[in-house]
C-alpha positions as CSV (number, residue, x, y, z in Angstrom):
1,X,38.6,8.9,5.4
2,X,36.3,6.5,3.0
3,X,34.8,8.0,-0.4
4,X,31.8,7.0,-1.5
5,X,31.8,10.1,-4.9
6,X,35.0,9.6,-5.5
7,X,38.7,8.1,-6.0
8,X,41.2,9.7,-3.6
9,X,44.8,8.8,-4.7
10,X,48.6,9.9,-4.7
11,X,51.9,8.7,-5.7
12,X,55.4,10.9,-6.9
13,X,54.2,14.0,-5.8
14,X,51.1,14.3,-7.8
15,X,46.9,13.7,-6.1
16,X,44.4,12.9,-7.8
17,X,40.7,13.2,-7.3
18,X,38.7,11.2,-9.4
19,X,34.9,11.9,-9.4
20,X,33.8,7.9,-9.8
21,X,30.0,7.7,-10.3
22,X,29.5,7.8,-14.0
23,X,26.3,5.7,-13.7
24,X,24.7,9.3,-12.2
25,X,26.7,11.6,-14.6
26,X,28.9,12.3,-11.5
27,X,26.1,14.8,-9.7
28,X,27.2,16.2,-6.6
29,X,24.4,15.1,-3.7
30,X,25.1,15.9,0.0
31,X,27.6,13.8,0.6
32,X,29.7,15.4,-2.2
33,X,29.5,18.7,-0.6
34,X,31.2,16.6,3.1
35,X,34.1,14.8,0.8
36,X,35.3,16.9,-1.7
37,X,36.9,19.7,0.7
38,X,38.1,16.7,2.6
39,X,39.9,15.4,-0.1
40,X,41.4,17.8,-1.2
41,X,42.7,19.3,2.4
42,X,44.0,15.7,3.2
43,X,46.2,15.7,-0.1
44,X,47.3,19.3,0.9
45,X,48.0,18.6,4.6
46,X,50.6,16.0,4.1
47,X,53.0,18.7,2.1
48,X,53.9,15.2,-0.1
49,X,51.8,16.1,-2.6
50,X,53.3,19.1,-5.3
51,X,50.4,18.9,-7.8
52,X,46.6,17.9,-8.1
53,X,45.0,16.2,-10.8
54,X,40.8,16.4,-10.5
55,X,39.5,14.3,-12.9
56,X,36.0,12.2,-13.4
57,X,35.0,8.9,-14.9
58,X,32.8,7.8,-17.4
59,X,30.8,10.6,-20.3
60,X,30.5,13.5,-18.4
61,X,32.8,15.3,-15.9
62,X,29.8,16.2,-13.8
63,X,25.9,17.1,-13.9
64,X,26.5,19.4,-10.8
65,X,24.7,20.2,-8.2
66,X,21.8,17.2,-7.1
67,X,18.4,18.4,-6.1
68,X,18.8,16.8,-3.0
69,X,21.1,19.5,-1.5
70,X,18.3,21.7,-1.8
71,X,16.0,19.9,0.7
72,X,18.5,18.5,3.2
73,X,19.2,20.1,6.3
74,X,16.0,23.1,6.2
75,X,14.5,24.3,8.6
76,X,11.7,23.2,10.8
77,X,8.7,25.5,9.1
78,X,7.9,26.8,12.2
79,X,11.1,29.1,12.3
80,X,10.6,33.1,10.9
81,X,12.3,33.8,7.7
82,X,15.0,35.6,9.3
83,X,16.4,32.8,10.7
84,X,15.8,30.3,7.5
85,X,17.6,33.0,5.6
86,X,20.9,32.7,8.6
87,X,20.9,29.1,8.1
88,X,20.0,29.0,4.3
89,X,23.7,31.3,4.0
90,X,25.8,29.5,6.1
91,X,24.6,26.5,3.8
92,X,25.8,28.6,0.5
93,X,28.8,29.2,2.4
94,X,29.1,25.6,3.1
95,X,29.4,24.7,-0.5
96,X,31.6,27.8,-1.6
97,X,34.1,26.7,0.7
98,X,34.1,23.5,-1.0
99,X,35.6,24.3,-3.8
100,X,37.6,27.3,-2.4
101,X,39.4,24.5,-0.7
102,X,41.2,24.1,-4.6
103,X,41.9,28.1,-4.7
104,X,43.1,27.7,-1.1
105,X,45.8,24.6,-1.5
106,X,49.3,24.9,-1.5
107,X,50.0,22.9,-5.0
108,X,48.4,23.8,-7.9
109,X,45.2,21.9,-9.4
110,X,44.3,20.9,-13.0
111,X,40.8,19.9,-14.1
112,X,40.5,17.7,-17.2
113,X,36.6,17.8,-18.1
114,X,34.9,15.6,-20.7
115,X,31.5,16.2,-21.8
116,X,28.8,17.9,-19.5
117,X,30.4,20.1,-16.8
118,X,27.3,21.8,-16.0
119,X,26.3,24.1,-12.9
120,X,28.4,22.8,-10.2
121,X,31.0,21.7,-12.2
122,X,31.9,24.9,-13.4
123,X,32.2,25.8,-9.7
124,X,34.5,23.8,-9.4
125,X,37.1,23.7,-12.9
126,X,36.8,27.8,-12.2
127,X,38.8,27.1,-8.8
128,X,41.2,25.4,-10.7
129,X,44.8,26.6,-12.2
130,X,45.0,25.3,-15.1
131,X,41.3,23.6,-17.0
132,X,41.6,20.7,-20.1
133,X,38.9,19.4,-21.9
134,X,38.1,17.0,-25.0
135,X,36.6,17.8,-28.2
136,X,32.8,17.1,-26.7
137,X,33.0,18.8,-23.6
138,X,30.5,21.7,-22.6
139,X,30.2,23.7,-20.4
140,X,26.7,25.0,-19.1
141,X,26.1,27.6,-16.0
142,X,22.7,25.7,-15.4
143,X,21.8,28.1,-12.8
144,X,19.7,30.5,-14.4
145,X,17.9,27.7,-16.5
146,X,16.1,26.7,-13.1
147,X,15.2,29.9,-11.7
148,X,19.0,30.5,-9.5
149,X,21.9,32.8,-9.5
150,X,25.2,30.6,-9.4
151,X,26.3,31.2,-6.2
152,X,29.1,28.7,-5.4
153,X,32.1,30.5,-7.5
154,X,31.2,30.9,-11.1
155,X,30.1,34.6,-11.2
156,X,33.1,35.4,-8.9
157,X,35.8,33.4,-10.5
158,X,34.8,33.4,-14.6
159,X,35.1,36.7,-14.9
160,X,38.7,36.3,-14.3
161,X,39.2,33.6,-16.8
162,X,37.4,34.9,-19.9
163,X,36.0,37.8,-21.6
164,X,33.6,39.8,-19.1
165,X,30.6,40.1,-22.1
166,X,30.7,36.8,-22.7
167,X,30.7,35.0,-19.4
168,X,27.6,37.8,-18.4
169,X,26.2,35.7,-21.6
170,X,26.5,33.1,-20.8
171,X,25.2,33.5,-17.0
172,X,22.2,35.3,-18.4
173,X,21.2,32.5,-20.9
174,X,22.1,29.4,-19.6
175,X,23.2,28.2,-22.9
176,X,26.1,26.0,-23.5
177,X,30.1,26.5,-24.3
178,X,31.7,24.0,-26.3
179,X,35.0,23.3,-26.4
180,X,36.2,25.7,-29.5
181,X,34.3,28.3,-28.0
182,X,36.1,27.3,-24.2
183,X,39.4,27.3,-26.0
184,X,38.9,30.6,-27.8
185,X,37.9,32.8,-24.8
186,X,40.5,31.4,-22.7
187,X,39.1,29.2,-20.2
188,X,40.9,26.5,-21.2
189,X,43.9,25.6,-22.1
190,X,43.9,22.5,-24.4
191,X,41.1,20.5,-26.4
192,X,42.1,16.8,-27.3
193,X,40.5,14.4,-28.9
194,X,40.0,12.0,-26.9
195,X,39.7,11.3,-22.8
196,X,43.1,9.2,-22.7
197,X,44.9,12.0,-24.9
198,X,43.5,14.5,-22.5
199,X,45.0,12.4,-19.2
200,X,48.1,11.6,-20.8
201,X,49.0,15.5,-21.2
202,X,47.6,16.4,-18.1
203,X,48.7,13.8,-16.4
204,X,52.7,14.6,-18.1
205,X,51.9,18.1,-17.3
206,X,51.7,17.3,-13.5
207,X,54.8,14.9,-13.5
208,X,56.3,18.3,-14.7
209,X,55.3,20.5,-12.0
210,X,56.1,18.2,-9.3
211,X,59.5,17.7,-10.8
212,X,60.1,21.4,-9.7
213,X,61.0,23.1,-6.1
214,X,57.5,22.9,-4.3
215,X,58.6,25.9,-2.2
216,X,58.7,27.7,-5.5
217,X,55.3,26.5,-6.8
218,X,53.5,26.8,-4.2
219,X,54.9,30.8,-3.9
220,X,54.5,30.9,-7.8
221,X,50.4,30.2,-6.5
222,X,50.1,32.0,-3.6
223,X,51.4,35.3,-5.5
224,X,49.9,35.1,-8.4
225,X,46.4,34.7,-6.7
226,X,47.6,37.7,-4.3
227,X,48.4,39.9,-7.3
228,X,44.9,39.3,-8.7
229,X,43.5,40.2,-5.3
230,X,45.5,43.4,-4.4
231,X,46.7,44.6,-7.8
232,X,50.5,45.3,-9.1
233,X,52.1,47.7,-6.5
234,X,50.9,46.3,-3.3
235,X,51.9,42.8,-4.6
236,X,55.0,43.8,-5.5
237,X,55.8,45.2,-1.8
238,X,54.0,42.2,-0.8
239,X,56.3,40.0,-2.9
240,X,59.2,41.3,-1.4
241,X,58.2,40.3,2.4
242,X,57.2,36.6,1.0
243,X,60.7,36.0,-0.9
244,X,62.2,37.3,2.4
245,X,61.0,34.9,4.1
246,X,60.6,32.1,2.1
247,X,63.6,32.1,-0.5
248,X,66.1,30.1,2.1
249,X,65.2,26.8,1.6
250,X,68.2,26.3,0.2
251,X,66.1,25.2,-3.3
252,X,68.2,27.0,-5.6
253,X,71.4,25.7,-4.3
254,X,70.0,22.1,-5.0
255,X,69.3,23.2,-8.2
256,X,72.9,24.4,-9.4
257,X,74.6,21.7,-7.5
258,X,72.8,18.9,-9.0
259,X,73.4,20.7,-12.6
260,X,77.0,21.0,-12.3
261,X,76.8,17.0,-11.6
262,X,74.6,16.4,-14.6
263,X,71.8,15.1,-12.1
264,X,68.3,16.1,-11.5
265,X,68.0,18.3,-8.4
266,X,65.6,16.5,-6.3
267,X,63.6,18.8,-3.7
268,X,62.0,18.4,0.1
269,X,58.5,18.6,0.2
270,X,56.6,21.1,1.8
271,X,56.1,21.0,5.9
272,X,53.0,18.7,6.8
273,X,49.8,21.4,8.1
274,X,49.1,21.2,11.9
């Protein structure tokens, strides 16, 4: 499909989705909400694409979530708050899938953030694997500033990433995390000096990843995000039905044979989604 919020691309096993309207501090208005799930289930359907790079142009990574969203699609007046409340949570459920769309792909996803990533942007770095940022990036749950709980990931997702005291602070203040601070607590993983250093790693970190068996990532993902679901044991039996199942691809053969030559294994992708 055409984007009209961002830049859709692949090539050597690595997507990229580049949020491309730095004139607007990359805010995320209806249309947003329809392309970004989009996006990122076309790079995942293909199986070509082993890693994904989410990115932004311009100052800021994103301004998040634009008032617009909040008055398209309401109601008619005339319907009983019952039923405005039905339609108002399908809505929220509308833009959690969004970004659950990262959580839920096959390859893993890296978000390289510069400057303001601010209420909706959180959302969406929190879905991510692995999170980058520069030396003046921030990071702001904006939420609570305007009279709002987060409710497209942040509260659900952070507390998995950092320190449980200090993401409640900073969901109960609204105030902003710099990048020491974001590097300290854990949330991300790197802080460079500048946006082209920042790509240039990120961007070598996903030429790594895709260099590897996608079979194996993409059961290196789906695990990991079971065991933080269910807990060691269960995962563990769980673990053992997946490998079953999946560990005959044959990968690891490719690996030793093209060692022995002195070669670089070189790996199928992953079966195209119905």
């Amino acid at each position: 499909m055409a984007y009209t919020r961002m830049n859709v691309s692949k090539a050597d096993g690595i997507g990229c989705i580049e949020l491309n309207q730095p004139d607007e501090y990359n805010r995320m208005p209806p249309a947003f909400w329809e392309e970004f799930p989009r996006a990122v289930q076309e790079l995942d359907a293909g199986g070509d694409v082993r890693v994904l790079v989410v990115e932004a142009a311009g100052k800021h990574f994103s301004a998040g979530m634009d008032l617009g969203v909040f008055t398209e699609g309401g109601q008619a007046q005339s319907a009983d708050s019952g039923r405005r409340g039905e339609a108002a949570q399908r809505r929220i459920g509308e833009f959690q899938d969004a970004f659950t769309a990262l959580a839920a792909a096959r390859m893993p996803v890296l978000a390289a953030v510069q400057g303001a990533c601010i209420g909706g942007g959180v959302d969406l770095v929190a879905a991510a694997d692995m999170r980058y940022c520069t030396e003046d990036a921030f990071f702001c749950i904006q939420e609570v500033n305007i009279g709002l709980a987060a409710d497209v990931g942040t509260l659900q997702r952070l507390p998995l990433l950092m320190p449980d005291g200090v993401m409640r602070e900073l969901a109960y203040t609204g105030r902003r995390m710099y990048a020491d601070e974001a590097l300290r607590v854990g949330l991300v993983n790197t802080v460079f000096e500048t946006h082209d250093a920042m790509l240039e790693t990120v961007r070598g970190i996903a030429r790594e990843i895709a260099a590897k068996s996608p079979l194996a990532v993409s059961s290196t993902k789906h695990m990991l995000d079971y065991t933080r679901e269910h807990g060691v044991t269960q995962s563990l039996a769980y673990q053992r039905v997946w490998m079953g199942a999946v560990s005959h691809g044959g990968d690891m053969a490719k690996y030793f044979a093209a060692r022995a030559k002195g070669e670089t294994p070189r790996y199928d992708d992953l079966a195209p989604l119905p």
